[in-house]
mmJSON file of the N, C-alpha and C atoms, coordinates in Angstrom:
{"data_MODEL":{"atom_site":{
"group_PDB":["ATOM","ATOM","ATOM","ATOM","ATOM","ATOM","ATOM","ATOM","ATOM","ATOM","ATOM","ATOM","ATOM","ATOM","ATOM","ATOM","ATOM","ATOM","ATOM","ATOM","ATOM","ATOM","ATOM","ATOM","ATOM","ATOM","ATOM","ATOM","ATOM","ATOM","ATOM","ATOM","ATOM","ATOM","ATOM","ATOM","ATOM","ATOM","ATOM","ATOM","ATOM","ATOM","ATOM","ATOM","ATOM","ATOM","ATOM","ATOM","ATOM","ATOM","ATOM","ATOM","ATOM","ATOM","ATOM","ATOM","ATOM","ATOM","ATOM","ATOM","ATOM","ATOM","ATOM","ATOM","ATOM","ATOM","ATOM","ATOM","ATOM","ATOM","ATOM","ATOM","ATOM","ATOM","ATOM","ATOM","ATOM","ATOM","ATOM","ATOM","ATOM","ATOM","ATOM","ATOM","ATOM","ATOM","ATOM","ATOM","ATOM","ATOM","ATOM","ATOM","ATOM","ATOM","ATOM","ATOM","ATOM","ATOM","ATOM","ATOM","ATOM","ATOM","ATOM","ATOM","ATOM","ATOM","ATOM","ATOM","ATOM","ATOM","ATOM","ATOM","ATOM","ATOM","ATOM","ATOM","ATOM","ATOM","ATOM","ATOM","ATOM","ATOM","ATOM","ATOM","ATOM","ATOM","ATOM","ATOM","ATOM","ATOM","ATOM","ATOM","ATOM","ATOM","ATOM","ATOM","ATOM","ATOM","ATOM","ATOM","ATOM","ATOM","ATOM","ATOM","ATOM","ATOM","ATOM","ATOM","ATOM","ATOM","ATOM","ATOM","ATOM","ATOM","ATOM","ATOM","ATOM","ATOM","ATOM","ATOM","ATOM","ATOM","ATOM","ATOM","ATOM","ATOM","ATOM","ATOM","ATOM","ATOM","ATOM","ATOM","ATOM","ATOM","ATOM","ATOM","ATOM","ATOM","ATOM","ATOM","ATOM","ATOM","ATOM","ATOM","ATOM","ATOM","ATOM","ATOM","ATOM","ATOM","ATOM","ATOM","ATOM","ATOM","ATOM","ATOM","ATOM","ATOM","ATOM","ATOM","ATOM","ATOM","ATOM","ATOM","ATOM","ATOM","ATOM","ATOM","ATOM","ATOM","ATOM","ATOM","ATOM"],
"id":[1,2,3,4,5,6,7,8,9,10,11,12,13,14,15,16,17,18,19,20,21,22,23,24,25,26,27,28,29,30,31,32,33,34,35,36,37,38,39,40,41,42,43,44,45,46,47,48,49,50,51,52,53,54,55,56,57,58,59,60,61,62,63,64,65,66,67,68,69,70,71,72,73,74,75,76,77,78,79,80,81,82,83,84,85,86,87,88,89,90,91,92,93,94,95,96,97,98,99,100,101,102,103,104,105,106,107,108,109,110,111,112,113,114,115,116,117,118,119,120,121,122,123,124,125,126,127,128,129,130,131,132,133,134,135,136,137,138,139,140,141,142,143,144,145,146,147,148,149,150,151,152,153,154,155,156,157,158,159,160,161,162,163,164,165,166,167,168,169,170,171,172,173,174,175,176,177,178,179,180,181,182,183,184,185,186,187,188,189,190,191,192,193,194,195,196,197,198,199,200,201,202,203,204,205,206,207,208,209,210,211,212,213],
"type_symbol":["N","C","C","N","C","C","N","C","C","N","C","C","N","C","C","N","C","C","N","C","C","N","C","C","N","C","C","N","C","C","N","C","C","N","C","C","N","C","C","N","C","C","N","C","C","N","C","C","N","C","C","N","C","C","N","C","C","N","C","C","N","C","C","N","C","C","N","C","C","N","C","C","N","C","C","N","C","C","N","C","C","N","C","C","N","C","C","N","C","C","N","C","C","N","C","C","N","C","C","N","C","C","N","C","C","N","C","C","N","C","C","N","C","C","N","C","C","N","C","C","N","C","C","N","C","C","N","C","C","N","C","C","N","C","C","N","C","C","N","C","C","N","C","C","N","C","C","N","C","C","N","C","C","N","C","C","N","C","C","N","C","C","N","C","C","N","C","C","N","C","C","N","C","C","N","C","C","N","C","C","N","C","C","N","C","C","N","C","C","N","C","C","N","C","C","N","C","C","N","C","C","N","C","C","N","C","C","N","C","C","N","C","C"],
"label_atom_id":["N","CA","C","N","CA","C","N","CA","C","N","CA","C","N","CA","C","N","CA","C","N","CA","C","N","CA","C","N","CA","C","N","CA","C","N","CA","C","N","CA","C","N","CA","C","N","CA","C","N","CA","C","N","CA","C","N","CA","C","N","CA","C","N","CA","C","N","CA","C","N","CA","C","N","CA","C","N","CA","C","N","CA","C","N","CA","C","N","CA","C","N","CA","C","N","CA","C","N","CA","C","N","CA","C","N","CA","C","N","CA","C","N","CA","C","N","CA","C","N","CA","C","N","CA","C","N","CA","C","N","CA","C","N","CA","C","N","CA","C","N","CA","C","N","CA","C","N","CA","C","N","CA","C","N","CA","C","N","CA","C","N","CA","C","N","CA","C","N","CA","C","N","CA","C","N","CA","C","N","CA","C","N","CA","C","N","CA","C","N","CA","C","N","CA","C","N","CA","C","N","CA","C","N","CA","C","N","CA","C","N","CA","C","N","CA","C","N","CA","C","N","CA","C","N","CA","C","N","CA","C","N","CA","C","N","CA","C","N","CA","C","N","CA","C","N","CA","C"],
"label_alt_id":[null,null,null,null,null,null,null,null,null,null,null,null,null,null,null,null,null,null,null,null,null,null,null,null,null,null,null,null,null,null,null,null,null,null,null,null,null,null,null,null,null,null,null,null,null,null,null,null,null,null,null,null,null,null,null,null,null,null,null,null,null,null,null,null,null,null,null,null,null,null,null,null,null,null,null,null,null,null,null,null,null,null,null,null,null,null,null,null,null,null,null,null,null,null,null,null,null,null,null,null,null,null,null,null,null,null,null,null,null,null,null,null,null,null,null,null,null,null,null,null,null,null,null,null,null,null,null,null,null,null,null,null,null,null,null,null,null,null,null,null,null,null,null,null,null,null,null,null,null,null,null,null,null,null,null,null,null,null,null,null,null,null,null,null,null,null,null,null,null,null,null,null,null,null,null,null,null,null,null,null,null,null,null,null,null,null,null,null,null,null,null,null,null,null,null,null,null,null,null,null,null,null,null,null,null,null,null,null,null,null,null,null,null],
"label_comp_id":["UNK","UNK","UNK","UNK","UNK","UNK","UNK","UNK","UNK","UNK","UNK","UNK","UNK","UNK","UNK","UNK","UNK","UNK","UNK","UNK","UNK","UNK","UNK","UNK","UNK","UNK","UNK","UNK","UNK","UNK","UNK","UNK","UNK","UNK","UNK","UNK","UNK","UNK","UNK","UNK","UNK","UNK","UNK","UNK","UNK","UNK","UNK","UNK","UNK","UNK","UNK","UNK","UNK","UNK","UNK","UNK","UNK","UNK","UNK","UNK","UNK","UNK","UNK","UNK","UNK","UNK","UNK","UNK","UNK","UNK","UNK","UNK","UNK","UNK","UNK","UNK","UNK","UNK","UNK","UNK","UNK","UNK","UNK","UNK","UNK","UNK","UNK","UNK","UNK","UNK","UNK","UNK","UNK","UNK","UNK","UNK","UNK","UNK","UNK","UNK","UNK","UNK","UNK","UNK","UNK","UNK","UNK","UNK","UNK","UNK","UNK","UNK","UNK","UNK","UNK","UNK","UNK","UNK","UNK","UNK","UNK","UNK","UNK","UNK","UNK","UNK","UNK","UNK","UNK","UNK","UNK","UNK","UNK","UNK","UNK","UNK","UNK","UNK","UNK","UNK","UNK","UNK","UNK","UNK","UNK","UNK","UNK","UNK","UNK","UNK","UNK","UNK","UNK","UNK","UNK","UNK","UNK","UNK","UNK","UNK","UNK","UNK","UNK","UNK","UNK","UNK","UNK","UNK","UNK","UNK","UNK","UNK","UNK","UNK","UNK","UNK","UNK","UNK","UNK","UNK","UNK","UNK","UNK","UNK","UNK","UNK","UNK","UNK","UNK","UNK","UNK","UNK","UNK","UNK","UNK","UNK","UNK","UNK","UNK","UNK","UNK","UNK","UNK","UNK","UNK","UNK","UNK","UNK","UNK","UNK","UNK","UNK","UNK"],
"label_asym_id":["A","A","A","A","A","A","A","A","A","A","A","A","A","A","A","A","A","A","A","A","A","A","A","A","A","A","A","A","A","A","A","A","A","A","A","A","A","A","A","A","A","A","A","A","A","A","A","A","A","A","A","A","A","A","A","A","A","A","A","A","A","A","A","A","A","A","A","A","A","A","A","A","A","A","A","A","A","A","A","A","A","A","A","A","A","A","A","A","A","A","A","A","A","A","A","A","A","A","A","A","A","A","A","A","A","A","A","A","A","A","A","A","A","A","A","A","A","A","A","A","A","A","A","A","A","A","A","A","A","A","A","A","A","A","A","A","A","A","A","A","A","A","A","A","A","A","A","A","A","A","A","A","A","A","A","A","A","A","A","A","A","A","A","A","A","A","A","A","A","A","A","A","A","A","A","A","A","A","A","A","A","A","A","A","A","A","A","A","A","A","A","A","A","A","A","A","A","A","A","A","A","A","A","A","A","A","A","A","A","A","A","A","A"],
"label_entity_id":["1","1","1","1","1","1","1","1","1","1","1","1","1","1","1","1","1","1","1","1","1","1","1","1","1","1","1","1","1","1","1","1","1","1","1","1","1","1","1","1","1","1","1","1","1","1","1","1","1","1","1","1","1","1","1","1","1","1","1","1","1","1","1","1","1","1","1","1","1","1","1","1","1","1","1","1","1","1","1","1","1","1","1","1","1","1","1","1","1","1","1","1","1","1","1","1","1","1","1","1","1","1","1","1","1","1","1","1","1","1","1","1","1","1","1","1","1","1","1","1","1","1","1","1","1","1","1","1","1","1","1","1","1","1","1","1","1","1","1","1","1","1","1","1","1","1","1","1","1","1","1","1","1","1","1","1","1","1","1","1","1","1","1","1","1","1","1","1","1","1","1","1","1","1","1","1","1","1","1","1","1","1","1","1","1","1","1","1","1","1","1","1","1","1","1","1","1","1","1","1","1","1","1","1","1","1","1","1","1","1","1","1","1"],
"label_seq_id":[1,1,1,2,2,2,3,3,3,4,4,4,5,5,5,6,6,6,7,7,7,8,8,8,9,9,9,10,10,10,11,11,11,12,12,12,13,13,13,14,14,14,15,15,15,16,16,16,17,17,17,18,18,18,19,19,19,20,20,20,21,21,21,22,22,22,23,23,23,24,24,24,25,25,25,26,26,26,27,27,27,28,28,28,29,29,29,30,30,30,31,31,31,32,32,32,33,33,33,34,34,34,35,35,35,36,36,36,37,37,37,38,38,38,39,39,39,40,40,40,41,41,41,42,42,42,43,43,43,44,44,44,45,45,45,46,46,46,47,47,47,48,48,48,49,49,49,50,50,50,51,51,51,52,52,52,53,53,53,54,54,54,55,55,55,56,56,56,57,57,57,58,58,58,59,59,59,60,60,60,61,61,61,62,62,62,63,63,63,64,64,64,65,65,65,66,66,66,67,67,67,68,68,68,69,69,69,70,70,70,71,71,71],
"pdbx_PDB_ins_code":[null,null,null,null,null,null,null,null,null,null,null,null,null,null,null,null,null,null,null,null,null,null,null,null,null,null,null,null,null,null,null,null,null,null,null,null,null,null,null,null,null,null,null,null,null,null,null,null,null,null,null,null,null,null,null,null,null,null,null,null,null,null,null,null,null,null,null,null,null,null,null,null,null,null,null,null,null,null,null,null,null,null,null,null,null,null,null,null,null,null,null,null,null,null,null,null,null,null,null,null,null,null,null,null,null,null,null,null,null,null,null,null,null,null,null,null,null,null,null,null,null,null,null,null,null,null,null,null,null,null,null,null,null,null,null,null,null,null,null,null,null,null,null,null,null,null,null,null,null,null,null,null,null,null,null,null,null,null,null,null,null,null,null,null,null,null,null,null,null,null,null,null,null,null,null,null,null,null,null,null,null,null,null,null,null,null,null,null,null,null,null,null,null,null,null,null,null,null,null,null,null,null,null,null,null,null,null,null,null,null,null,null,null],
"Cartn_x":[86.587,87.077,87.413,88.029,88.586,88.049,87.931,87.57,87.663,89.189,89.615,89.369,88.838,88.907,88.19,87.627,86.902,88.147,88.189,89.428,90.703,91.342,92.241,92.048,90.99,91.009,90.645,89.996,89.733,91.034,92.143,92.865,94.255,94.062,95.116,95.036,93.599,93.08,93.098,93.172,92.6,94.146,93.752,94.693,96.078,96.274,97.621,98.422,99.37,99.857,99.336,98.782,98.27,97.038,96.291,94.762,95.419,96.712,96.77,96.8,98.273,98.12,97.327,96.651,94.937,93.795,94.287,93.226,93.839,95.187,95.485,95.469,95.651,95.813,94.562,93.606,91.873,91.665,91.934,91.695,92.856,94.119,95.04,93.96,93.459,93.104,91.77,90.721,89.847,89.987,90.746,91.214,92.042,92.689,92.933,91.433,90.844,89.653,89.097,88.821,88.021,89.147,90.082,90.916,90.865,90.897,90.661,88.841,88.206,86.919,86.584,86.751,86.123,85.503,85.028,84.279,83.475,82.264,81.363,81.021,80.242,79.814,78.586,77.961,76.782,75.754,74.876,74.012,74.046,75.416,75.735,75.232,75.422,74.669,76.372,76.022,77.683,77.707,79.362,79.337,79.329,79.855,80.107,81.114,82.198,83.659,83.251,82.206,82.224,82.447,83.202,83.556,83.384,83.199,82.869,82.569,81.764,80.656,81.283,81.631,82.354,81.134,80.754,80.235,80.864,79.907,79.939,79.461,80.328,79.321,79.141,77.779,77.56,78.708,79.806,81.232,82.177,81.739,82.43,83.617,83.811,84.737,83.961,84.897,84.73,84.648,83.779,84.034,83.946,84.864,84.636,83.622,82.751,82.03,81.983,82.694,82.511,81.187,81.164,80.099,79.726,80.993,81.256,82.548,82.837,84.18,84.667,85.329,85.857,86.384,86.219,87.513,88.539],
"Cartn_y":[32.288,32.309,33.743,33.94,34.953,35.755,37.364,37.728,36.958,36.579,36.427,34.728,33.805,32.561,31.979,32.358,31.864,31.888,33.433,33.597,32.946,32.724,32.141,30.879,30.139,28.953,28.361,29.562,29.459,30.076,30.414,30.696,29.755,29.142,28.163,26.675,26.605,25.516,25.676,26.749,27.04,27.163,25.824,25.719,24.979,25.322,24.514,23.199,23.114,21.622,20.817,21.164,20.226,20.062,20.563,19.743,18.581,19.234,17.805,16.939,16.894,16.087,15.334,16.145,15.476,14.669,15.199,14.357,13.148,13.249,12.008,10.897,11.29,10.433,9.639,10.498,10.129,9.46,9.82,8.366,6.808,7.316,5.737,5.05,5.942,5.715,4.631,5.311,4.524,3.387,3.608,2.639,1.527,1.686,0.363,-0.165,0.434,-0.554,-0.85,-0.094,-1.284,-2.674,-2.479,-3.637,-4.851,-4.497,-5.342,-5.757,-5.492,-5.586,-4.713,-3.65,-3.046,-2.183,-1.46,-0.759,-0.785,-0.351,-0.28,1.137,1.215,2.471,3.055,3.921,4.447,3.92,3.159,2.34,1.076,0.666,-1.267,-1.89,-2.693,-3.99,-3.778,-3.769,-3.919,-5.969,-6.105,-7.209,-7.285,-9.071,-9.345,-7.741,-8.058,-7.342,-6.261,-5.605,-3.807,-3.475,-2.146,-1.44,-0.015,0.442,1.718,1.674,3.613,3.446,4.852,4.547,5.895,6.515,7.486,8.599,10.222,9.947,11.396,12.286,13.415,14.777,15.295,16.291,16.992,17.669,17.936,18.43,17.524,16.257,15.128,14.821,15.345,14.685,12.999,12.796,11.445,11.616,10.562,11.001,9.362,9.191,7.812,8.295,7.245,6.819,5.653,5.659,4.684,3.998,2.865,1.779,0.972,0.082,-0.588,-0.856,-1.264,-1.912,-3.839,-3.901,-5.441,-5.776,-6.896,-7.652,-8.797],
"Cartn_z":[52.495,51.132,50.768,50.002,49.921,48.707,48.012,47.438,45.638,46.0,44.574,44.118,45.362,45.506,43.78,43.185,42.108,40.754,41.182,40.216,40.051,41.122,41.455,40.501,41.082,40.944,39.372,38.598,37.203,36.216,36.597,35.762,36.178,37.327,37.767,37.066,36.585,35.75,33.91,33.433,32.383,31.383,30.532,29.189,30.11,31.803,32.3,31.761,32.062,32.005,32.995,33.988,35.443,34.691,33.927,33.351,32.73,31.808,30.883,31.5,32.177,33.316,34.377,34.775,35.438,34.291,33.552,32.279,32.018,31.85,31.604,32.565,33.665,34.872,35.01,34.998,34.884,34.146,32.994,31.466,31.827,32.596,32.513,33.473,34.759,35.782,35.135,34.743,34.007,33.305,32.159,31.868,31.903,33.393,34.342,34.464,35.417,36.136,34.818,33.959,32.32,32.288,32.05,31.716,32.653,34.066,35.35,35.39,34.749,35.034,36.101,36.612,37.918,37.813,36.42,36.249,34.594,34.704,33.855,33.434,32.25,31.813,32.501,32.68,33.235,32.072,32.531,32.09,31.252,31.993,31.747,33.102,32.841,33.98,34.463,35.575,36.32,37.413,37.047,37.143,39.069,39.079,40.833,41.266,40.31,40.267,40.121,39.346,39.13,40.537,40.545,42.201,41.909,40.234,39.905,38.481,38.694,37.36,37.034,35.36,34.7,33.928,34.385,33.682,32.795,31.71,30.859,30.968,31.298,31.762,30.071,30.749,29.228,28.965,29.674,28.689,27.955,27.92,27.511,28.406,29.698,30.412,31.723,31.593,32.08,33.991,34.738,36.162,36.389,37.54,38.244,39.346,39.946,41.037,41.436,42.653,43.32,43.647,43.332,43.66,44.419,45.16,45.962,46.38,47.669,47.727,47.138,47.131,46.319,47.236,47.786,49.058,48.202],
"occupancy":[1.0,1.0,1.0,1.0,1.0,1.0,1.0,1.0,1.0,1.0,1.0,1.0,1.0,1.0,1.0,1.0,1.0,1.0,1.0,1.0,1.0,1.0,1.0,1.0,1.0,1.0,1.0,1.0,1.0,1.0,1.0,1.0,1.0,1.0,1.0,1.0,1.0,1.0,1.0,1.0,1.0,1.0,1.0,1.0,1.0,1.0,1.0,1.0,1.0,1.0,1.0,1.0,1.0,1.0,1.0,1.0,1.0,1.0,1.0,1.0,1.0,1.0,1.0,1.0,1.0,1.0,1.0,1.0,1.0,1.0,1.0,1.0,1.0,1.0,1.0,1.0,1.0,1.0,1.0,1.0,1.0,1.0,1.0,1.0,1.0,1.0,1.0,1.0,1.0,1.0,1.0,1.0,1.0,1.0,1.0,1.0,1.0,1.0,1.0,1.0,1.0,1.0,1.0,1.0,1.0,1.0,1.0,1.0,1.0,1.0,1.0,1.0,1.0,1.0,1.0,1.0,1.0,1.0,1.0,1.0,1.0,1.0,1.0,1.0,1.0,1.0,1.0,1.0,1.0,1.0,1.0,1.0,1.0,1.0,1.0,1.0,1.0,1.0,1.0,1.0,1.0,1.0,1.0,1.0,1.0,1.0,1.0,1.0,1.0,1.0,1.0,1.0,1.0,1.0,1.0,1.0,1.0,1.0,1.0,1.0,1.0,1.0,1.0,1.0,1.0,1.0,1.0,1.0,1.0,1.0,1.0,1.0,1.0,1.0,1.0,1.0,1.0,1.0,1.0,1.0,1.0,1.0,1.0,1.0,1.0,1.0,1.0,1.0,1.0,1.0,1.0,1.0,1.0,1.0,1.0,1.0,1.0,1.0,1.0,1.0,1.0,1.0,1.0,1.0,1.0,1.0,1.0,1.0,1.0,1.0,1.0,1.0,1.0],
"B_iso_or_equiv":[0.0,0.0,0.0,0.0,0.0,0.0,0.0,0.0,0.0,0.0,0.0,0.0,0.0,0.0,0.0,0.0,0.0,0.0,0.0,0.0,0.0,0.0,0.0,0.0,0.0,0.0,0.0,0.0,0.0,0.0,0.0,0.0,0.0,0.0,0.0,0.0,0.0,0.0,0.0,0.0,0.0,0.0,0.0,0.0,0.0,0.0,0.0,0.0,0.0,0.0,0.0,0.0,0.0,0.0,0.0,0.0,0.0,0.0,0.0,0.0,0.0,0.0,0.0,0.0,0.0,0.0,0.0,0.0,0.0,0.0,0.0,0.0,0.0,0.0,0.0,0.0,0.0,0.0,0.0,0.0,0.0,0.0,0.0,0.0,0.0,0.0,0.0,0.0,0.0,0.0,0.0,0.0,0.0,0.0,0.0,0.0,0.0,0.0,0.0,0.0,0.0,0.0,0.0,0.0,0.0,0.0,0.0,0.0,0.0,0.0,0.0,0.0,0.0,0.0,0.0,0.0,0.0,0.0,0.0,0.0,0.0,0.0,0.0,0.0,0.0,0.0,0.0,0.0,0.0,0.0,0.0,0.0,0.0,0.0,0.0,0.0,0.0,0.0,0.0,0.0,0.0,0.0,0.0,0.0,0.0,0.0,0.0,0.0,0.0,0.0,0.0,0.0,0.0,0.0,0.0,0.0,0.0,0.0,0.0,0.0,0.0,0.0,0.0,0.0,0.0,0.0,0.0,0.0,0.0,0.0,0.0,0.0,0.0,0.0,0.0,0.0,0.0,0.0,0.0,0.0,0.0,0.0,0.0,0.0,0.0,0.0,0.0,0.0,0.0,0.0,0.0,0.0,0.0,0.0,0.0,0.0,0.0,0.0,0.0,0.0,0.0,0.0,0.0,0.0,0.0,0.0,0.0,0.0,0.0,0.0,0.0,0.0,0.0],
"pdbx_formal_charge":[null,null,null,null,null,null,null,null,null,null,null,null,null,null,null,null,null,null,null,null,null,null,null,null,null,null,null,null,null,null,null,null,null,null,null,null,null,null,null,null,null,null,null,null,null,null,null,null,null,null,null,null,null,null,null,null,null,null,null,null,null,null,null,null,null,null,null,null,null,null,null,null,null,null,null,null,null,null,null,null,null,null,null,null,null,null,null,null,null,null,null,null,null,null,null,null,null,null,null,null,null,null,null,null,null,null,null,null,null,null,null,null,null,null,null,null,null,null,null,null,null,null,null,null,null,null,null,null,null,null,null,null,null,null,null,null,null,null,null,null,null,null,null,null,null,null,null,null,null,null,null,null,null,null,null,null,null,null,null,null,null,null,null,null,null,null,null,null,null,null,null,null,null,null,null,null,null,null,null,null,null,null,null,null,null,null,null,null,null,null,null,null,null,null,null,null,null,null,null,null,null,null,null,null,null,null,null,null,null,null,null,null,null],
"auth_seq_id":[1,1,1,2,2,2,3,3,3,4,4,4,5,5,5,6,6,6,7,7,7,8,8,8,9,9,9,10,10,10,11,11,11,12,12,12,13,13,13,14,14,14,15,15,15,16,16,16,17,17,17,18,18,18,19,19,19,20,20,20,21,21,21,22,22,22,23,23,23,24,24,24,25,25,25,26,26,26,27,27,27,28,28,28,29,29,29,30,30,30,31,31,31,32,32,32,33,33,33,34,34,34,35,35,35,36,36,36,37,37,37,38,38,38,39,39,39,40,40,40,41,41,41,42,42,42,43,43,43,44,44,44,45,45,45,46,46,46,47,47,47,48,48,48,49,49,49,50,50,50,51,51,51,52,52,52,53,53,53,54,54,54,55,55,55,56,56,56,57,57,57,58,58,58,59,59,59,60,60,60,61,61,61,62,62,62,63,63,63,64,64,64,65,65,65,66,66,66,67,67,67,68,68,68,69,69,69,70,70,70,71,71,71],
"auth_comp_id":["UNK","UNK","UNK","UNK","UNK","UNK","UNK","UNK","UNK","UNK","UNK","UNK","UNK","UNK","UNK","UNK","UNK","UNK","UNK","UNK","UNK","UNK","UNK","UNK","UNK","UNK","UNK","UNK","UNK","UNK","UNK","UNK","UNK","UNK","UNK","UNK","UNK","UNK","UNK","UNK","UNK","UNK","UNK","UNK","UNK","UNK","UNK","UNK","UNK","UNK","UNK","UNK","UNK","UNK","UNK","UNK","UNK","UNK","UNK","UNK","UNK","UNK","UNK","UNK","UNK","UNK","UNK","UNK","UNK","UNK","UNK","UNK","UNK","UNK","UNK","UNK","UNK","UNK","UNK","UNK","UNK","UNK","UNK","UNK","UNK","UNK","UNK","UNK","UNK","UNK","UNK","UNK","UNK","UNK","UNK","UNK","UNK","UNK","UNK","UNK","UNK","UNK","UNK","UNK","UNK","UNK","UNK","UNK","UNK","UNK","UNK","UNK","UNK","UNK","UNK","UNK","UNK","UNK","UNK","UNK","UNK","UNK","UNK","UNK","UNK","UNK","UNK","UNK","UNK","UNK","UNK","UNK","UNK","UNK","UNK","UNK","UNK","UNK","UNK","UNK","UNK","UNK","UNK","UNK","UNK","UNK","UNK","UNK","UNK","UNK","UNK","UNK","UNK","UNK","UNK","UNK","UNK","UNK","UNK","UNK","UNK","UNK","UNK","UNK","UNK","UNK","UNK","UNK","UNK","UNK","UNK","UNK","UNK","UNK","UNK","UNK","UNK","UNK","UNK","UNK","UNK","UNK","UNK","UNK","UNK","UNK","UNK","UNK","UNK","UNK","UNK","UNK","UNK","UNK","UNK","UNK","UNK","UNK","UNK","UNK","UNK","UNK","UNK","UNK","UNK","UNK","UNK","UNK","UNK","UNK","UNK","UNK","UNK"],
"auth_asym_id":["A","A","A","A","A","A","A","A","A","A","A","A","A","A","A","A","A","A","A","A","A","A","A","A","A","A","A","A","A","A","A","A","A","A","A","A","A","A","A","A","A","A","A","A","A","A","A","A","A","A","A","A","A","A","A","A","A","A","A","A","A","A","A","A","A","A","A","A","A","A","A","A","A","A","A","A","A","A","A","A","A","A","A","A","A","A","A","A","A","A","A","A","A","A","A","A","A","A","A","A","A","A","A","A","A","A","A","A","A","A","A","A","A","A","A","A","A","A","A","A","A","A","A","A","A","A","A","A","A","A","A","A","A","A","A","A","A","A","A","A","A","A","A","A","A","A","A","A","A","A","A","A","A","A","A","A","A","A","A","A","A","A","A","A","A","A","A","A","A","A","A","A","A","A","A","A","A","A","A","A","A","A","A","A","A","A","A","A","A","A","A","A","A","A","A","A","A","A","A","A","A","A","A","A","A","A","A","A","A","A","A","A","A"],
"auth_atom_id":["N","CA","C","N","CA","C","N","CA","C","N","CA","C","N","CA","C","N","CA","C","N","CA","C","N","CA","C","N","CA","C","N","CA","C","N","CA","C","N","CA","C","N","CA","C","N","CA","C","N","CA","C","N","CA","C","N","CA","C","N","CA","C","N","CA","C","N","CA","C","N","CA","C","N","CA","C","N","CA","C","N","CA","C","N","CA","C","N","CA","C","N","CA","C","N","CA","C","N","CA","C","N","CA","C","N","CA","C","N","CA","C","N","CA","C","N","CA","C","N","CA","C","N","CA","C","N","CA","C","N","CA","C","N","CA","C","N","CA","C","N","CA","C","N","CA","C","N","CA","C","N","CA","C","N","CA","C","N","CA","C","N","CA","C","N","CA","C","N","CA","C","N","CA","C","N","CA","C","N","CA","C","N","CA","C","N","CA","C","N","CA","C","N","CA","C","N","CA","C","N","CA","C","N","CA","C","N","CA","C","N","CA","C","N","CA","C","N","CA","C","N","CA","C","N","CA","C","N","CA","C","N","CA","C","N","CA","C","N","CA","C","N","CA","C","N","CA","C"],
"pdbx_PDB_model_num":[1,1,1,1,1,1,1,1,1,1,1,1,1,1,1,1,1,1,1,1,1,1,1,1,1,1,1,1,1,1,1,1,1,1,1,1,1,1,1,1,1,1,1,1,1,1,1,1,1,1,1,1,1,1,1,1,1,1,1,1,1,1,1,1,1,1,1,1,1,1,1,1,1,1,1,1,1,1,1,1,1,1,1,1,1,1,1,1,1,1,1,1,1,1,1,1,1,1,1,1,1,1,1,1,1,1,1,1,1,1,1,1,1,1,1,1,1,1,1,1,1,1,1,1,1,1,1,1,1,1,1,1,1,1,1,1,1,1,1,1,1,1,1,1,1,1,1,1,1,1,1,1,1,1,1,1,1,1,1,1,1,1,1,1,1,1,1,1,1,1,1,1,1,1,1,1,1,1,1,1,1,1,1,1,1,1,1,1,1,1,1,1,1,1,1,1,1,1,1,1,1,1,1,1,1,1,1,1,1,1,1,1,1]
}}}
């Protein structure tokens, strides 16, 4: 890694159009599998169908985890 590797990577992220962008993708993304049933909140009973569990970080951003696969 390189000296500047932190840096780089914190000002390539910070206020960009690629966060918006990544944020939004993450929330349609989520909110497909809610609509399909395939995912639950972090501390719902997840169904046959749950295949992932959306969690809240203490920054209020949202993370998928995978749970299982669905055939």
């Amino acid at each position: 890694m390189s000296a500047h590797g932190d840096e780089d990577r914190k000002s390539a992220g910070e206020g960009g159009q690629s966060d918006d962008a990544e944020r939004r993708a993450t929330e349609k993304f989520i909110s497909d599998l809610l609509a399909r049933g395939e995912a639950v909140f972090e501390g719902e009973e997840p169904t046959p169908r749950t295949t992932h569990v959306v969690e809240r970080g203490d920054d209020g951003r949202l993370t998928v985890r995978r749970l299982r696969f669905f055939h």
